[in-house]
C-alpha positions in Angstrom: 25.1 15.1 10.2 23.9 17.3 12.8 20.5 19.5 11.0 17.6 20.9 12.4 14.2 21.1 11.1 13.7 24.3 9.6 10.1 25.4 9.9 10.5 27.8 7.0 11.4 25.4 4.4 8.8 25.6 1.7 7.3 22.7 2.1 6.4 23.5 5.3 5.6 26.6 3.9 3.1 24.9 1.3 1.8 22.2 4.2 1.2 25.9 6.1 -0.6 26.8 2.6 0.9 30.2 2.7 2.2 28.8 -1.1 0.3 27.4 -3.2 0.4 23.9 -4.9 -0.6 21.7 -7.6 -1.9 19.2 -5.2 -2.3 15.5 -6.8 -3.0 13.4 -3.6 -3.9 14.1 0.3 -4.6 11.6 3.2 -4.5 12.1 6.9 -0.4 12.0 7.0 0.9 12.8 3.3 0.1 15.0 0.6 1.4 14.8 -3.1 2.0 17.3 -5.2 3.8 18.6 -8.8 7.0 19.6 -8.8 7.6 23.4 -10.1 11.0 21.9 -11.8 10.0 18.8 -13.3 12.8 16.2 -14.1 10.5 14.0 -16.0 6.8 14.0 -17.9 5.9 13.1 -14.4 7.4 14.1 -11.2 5.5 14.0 -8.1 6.8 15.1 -4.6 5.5 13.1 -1.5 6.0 14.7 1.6 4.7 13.7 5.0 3.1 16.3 6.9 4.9 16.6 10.2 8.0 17.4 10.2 10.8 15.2 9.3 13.8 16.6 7.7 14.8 13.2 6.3 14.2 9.5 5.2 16.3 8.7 8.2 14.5 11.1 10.6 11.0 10.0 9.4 11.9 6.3 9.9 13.6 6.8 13.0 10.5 9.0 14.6 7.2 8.6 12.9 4.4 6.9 14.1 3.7 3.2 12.2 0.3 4.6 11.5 2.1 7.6 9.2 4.7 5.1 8.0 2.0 2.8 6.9 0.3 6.1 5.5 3.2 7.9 3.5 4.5 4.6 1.9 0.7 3.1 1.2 -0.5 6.7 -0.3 2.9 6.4 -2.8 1.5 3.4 -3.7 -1.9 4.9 -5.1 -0.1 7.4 -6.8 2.1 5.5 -8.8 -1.1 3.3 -9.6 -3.2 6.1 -10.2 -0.8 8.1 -12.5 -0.3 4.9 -14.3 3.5 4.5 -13.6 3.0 0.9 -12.6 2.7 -0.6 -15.8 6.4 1.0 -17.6 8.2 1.8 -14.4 9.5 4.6 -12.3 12.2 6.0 -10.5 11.6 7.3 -6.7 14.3 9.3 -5.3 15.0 10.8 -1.7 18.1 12.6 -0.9 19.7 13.0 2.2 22.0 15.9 3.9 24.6 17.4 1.5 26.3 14.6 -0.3 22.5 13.0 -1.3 22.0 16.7 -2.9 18.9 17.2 -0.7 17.8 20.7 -1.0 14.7 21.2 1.2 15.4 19.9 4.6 11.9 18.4 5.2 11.7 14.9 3.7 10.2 13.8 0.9 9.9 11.5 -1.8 10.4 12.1 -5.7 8.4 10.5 -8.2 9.8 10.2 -12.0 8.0 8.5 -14.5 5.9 8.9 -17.8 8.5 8.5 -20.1 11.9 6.8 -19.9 14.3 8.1 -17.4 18.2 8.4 -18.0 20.6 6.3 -16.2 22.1 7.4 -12.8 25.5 6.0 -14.8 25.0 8.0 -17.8 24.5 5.5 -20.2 21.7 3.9 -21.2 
């Protein structure tokens, strides 16, 4: 998979704040925010602030300290949207056959009710 960071992507876009967002959680290296699309009662997009296009990317070439950051701030905000207690689902996709539609990575967060089965079935 051969992509390049896109510095127009609108999450760079929204880190740029020339669009706006519902912003749930900042830190040095990660902000939080609502998704405009929500799959679930809660769905929260975690995005790093430099630019990563991917899971892979971001592990591959961030820093430990924003590593340490990114995972540690998804942490408070599961506890602090309460969706340690029932559960959640996080999701990241990558490149075309993960379905990943903004090529700057980032982390979804599903929770606050139950969420269907990746199979279809409960």
């Amino acid at each position: 998979m051969s992509v390049t960071y896109d510095p127009n992507n609108i999450f760079a876009k929204i880190l740029r704040k020339e669009i706006p967002c519902h912003k749930i959680f900042e830190s040095e290296h990660t902000l939080a925010f609502t998704d405009i699309a929500p799959l679930a009662k809660i769905h929260i997009i975690v995005i790093p602030k430099r630019a990563y296009i991917d899971l892979i990317d971001f592990i591959d070439h961030a820093p430990l300290e924003e590593k340490m950051d990114f995972f540690d701030s998804v942490s408070s905000i599961a506890k602090d949207q309460n969706l340690t207690e029932h559960g959640f689902r996080s999701v990241a996709n990558r490149g075309e056959y993960g379905r990943q539609e903004v090529p700057h990575f980032h982390l979804h967060l599903l929770g606050g009710e139950k969420i269907a089965s990746l199979r279809g079935a409960e």
